[in-house]
C-alpha positions as CSV (number, residue, x, y, z in Angstrom):
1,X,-31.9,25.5,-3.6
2,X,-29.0,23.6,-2.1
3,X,-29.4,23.3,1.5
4,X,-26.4,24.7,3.7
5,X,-25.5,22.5,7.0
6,X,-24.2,24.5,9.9
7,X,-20.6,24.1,10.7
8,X,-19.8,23.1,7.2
9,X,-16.9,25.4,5.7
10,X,-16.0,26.1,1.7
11,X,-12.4,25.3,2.5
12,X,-12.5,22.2,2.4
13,X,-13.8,21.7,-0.8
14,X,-11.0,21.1,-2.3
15,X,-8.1,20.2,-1.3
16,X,-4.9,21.6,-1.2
17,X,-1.2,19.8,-1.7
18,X,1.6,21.2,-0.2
19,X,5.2,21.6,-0.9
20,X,7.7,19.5,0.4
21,X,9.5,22.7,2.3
22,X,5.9,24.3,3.7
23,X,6.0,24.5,7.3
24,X,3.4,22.1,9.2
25,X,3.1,21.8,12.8
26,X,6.6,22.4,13.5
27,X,8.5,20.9,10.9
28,X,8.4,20.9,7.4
29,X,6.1,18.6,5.4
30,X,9.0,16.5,3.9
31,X,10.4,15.5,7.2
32,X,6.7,14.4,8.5
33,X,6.7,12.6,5.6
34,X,9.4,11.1,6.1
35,X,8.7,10.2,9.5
36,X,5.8,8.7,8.8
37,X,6.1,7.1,5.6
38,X,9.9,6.5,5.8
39,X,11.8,5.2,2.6
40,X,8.5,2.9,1.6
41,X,9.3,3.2,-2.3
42,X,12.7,1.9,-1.6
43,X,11.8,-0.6,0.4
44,X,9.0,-2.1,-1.7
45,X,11.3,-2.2,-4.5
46,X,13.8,-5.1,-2.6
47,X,11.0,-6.9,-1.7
48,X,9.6,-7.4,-5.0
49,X,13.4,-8.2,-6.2
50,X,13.7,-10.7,-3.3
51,X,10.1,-12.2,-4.3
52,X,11.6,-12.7,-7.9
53,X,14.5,-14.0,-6.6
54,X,12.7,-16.7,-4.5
55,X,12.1,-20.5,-6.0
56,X,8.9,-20.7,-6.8
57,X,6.4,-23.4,-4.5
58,X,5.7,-26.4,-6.5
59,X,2.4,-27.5,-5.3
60,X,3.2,-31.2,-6.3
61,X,5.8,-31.4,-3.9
62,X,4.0,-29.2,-0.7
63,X,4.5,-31.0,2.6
64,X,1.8,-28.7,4.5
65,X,-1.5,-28.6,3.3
66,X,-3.4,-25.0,3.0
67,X,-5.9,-23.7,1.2
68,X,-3.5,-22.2,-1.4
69,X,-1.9,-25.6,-1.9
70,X,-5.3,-27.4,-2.5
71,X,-7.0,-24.7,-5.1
72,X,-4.1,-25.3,-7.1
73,X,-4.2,-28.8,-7.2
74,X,-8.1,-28.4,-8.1
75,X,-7.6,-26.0,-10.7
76,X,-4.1,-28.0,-12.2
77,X,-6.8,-31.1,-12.1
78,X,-9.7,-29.3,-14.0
79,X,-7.5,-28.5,-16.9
């Protein structure tokens, strides 16, 4: 016997995607999206190109000391 809580609805079982021209609150759901989310793919593509593109830290050289710079010298050490 499965136990039925009150308040609880079968609609939201499962949910539902919706187009990209389906009307929601007022506009449609490609312009909220784009709202919200904005260009994100775009955006995360330049900056993993500029992350490439970047010299890479040499932890020898590292003026500042953090924790990054010090595991790395442990682990460089322990091999």
């Amino acid at each position: 016997m499965k136990l039925k809580t009150p308040g609880s609805a079968d609609r939201f079982r499962s949910p539902t995607t919706l187009k990209g021209n389906a009307p929601f609150l007022g506009a449609t759901v490609k312009q909220w999206d784009l709202a919200i989310v904005g260009n994100m793919e775009h955006t995360l593509a330049q900056i993993k190109r500029r992350a490439e593109l970047t010299p890479k830290r040499d932890v020898n050289k590292a003026i500042n000391f953090d924790v990054a710079s010090y595991a790395s010298r442990r682990l460089a050490d322990q091999k």
